[in-house]
C-alpha positions as CSV (number, residue, x, y, z in Angstrom):
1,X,-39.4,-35.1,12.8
2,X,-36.1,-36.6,11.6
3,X,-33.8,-33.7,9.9
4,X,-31.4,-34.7,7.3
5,X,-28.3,-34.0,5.7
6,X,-28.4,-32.7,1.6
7,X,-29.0,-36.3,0.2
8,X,-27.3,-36.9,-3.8
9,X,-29.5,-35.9,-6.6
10,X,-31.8,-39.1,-7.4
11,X,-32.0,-40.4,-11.1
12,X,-32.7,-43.8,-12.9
13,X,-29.1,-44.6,-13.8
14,X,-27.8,-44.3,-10.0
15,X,-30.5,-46.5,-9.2
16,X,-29.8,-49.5,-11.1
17,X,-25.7,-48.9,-11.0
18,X,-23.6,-52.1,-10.2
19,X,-21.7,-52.5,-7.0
20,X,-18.3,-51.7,-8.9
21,X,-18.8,-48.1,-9.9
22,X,-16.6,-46.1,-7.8
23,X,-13.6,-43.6,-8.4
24,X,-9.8,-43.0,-7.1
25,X,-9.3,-39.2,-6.4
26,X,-5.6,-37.4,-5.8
27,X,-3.8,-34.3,-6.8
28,X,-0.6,-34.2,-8.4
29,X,1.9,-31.5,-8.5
30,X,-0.4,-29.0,-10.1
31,X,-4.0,-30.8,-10.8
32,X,-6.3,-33.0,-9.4
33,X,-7.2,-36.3,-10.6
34,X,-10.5,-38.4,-10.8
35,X,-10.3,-41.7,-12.6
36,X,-13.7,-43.6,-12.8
37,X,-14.3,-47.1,-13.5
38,X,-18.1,-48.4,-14.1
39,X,-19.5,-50.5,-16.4
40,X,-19.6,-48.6,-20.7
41,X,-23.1,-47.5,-20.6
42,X,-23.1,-45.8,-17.4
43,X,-19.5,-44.4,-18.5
44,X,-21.3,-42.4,-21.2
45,X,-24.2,-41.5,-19.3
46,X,-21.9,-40.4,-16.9
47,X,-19.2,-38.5,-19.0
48,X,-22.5,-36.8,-20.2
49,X,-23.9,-35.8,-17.4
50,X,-20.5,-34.2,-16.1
51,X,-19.8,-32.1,-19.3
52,X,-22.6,-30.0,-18.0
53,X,-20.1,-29.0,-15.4
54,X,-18.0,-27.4,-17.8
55,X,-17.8,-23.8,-19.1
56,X,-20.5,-22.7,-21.6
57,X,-17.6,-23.2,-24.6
58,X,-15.2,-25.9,-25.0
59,X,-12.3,-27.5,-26.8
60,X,-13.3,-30.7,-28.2
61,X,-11.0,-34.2,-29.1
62,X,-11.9,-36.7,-30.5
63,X,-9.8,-39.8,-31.5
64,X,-10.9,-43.0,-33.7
65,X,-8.1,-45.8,-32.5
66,X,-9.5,-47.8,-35.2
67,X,-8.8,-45.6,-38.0
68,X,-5.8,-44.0,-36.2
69,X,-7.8,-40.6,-37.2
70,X,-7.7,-37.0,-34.7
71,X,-9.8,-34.3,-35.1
72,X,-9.9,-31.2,-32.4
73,X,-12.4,-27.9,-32.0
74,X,-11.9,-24.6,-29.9
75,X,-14.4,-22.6,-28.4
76,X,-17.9,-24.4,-29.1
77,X,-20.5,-24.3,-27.1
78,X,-21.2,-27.0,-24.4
79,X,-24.9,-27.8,-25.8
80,X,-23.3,-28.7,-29.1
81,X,-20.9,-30.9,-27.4
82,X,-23.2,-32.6,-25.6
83,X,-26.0,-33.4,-27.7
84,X,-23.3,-34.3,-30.8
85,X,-22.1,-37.0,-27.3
86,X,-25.6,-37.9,-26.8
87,X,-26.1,-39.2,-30.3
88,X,-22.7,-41.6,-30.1
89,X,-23.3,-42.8,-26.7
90,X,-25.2,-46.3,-28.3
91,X,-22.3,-46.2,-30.6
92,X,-18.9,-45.9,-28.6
93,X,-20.7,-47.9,-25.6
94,X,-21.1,-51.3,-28.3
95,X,-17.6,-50.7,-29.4
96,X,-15.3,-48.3,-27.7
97,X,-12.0,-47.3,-29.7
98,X,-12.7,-43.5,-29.3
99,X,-11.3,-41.2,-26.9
100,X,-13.3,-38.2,-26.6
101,X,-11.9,-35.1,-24.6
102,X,-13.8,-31.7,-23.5
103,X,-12.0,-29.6,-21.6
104,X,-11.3,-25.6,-20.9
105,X,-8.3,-24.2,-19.3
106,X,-9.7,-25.6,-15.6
107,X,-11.3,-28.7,-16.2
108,X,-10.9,-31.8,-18.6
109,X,-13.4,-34.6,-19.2
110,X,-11.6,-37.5,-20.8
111,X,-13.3,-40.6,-22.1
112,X,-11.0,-43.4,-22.9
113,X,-11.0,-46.1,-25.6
114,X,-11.3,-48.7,-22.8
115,X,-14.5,-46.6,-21.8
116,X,-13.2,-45.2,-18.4
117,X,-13.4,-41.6,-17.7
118,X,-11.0,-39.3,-16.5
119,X,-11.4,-36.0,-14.9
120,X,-8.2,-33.6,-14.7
121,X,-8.9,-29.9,-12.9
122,X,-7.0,-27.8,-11.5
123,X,-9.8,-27.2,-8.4
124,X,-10.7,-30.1,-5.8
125,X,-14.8,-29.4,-7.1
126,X,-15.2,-32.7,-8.8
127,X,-14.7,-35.2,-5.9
128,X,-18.1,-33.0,-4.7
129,X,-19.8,-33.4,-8.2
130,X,-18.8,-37.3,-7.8
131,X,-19.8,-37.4,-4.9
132,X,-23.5,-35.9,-5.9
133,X,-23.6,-38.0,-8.7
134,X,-23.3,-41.3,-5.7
135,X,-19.7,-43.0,-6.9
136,X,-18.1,-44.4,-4.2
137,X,-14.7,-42.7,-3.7
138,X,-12.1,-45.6,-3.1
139,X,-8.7,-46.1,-2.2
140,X,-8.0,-47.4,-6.2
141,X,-9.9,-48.7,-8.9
142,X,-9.2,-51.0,-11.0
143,X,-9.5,-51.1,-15.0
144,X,-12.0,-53.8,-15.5
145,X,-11.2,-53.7,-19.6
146,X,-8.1,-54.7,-21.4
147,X,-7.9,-51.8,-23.7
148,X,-4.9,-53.5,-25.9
149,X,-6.5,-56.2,-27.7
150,X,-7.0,-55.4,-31.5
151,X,-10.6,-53.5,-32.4
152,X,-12.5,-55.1,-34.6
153,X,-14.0,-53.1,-37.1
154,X,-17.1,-51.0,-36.4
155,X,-18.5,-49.4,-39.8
156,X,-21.6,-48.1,-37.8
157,X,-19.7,-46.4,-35.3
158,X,-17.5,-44.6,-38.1
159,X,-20.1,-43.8,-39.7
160,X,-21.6,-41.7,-36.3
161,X,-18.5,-40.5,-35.6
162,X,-18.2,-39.1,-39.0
163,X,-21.5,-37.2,-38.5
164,X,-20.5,-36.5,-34.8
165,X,-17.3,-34.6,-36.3
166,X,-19.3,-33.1,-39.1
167,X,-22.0,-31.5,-36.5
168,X,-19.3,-30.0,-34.6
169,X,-17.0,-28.3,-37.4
170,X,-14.2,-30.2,-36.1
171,X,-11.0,-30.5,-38.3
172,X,-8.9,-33.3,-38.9
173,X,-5.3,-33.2,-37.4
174,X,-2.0,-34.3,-39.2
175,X,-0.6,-37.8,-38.1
């Protein structure tokens, strides 16, 4: 009998990851720092899978770069979040241009408009739930996406966003 150590959870979307999905991990003065860099639909899948790390209620924000349009939530509950993430995963994945944030005081999730994610907390927990999840911690990651070149525009993403912010109560914020 061959004994083992805990082995990461097993699901479809580690199985078929690319080779390039890894993460650079460090702390800074008063936080650590995960940034992750995989391919857009695993980025979603991913930044979904880690909100259910987070405390039952949430801050939510949520930026259109297209538009140049900021909306932000306080206290709403984590399964609202996610399933109103869920339905614009297809969406921001074909187009990117929105940077969606969830965080509480401890923790922020932070998806870019160049579709990497960010995690900010002020614990070490998330290079363990990284770990679990089977990213390859690395020295540094690269951004494999330019996220300066001009968006073209994306009516069917606004128009999920749009429902996305509706769903979620969230209100606009001044320019």
């Amino acid at each position: 009998m061959i004994f083992r150590g805990r082995q990461p959870e097993a699901t479809i979307w580690r199985r078929f990851r690319s080779g390039l999905d890894g993460f650079a991990f460090w702390q800074e003065a008063d936080h650590y720092v995960a940034r992750i860099v995989t391919n857009a639909e695993r980025a979603l899948d991913l930044f979904h899978a880690l909100s259910a790390n987070l405390a039952p209620a949430v801050d939510v924000a949520v930026e259109d770069v297209r538009r140049g349009r900021t909306w932000k939530g306080v206290g709403l509950a984590l399964p609202d979040v996610r399933d109103a993430v869920a339905r614009l995963k297809l969406p921001i994945s074909a187009y990117g241009g929105v940077e969606l944030a969830v965080y509480t005081p401890d923790d922020q999730l932070t998806l870019t408009p160049a579709l990497e994610c960010f995690v900010y907390s002020r614990t070490d927990r998330w290079l363990y739930i990284l770990l679990g999840k089977g990213l390859v911690e690395q020295e540094a990651v690269s951004a494999r996406r330019d996220g300066t070149a001009p968006l073209s525009p994306a009516p069917e993403l606004a128009t999920a966003l749009d429902s996305a912010i509706e769903q979620l109560g969230l209100e606009a914020v001044a320019p």
